[in-house]
C-alpha positions, 0 to 999 in steps of 0.5 A, a space after each residue: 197552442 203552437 202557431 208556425 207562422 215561419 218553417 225556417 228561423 236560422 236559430 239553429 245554423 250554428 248547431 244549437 237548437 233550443 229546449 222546452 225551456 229555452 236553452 241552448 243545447 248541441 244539435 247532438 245532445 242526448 236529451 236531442 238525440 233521445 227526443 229526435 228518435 221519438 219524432 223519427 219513430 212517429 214518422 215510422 207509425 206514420 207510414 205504418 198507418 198506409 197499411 192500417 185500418 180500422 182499430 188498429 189505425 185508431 190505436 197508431 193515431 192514438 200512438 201518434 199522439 203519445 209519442 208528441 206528447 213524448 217529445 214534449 216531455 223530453 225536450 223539457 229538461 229541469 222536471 224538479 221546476 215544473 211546479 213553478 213554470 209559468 206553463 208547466 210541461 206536458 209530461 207522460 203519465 203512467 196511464 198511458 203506459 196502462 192503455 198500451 198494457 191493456 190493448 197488448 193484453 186484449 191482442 195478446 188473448 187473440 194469439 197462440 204462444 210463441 214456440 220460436 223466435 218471430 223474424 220481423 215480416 210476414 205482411 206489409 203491417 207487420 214489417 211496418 211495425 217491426 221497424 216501429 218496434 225496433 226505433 222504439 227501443 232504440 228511443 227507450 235505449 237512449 232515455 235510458 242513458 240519458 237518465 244516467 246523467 240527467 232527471 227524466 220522466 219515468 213514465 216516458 221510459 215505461 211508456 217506450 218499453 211498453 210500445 215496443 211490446 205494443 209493436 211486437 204483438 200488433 205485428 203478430 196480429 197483423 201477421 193473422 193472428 200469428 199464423 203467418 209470423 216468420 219463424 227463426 230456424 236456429 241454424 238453417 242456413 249453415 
């Protein structure tokens, strides 16, 4: 369990911050940057939430979670050691990933296809969630390019790709079921 007894340390003044395992990595690493993104998309989902109710707050608490338990897995670099760390790592696990492609499938039923591109808006949920979908991917880009030079969780990349899916069609849910989704007009303002 993690207890803060004291908010600010100093350890990081010189622009290190530590890992899950106690190293000391740039401020600006990519593994930091990768896992800092995840954080900066929870606050997001966060604010997203004002204009959440019912299933769909119960879903972003869910999705809140996740995304710690994210960062707890991407903050924790050397995956091959986990068998022998003293407290092995929190990592994602694909059936998180199974739970997003399940309420995706379950909203998706509830929706006309799309004939255009959706512009991110209509109500306030939907933008809110748009900026969701949008932070996710950027996360998901990041993990991505860290995996081109260091070990990764694969689930964690899956489950980013998936979320941004989840936030896509949540926004369109959330835009009346898709009938009051901002469509792209190819053009129309040349």
């Amino acid at each position: 369990m993690v207890v803060l007894n004291k908010i600010y340390t100093k350890t990081g003044d010189a622009g290190e911050t530590a890992l899950g395992n106690g190293a000391r990595v740039a401020k600006h690493a990519l593994r930091v940057t990768a896992y800092g993104t995840s954080d900066e998309l929870n606050s997001f989902v966060g604010v997203a939430r004002l204009e959440a109710a019912g299933a769909v707050d119960e879903a972003l608490s869910r999705i809140q979670n996740d995304l710690f338990d994210l960062g707890a897995d991407m903050c924790r670099p050397d995956m091959e050691q986990d068998a022998e760390a003293e407290y092995p790592p929190l990592r994602m696990i694909d059936a998180q990933v199974t739970r997003l492609e399940s309420e995706i499938d379950v909203m998706n039923a509830e929706l006309d296809p799309l004939r255009s591109f959706i512009l991110p808006g209509g109500s306030a949920l939907a933008a809110h969630l748009h900026v969701c979908r949008t932070v996710s991917r950027r996360a998901e880009r990041l993990c991505v390019e860290l995996a081109t030079m260091e070990a990764i969780n694969s689930s964690a990349v899956k489950y980013l790709n998936r979320l941004s899916d989840w936030f896509f069609v949540a926004a369109r849910m959330a835009n009346n079921g898709g009938k009051d989704d901002v469509l792209w007009v190819p053009g129309a303002n040349r």
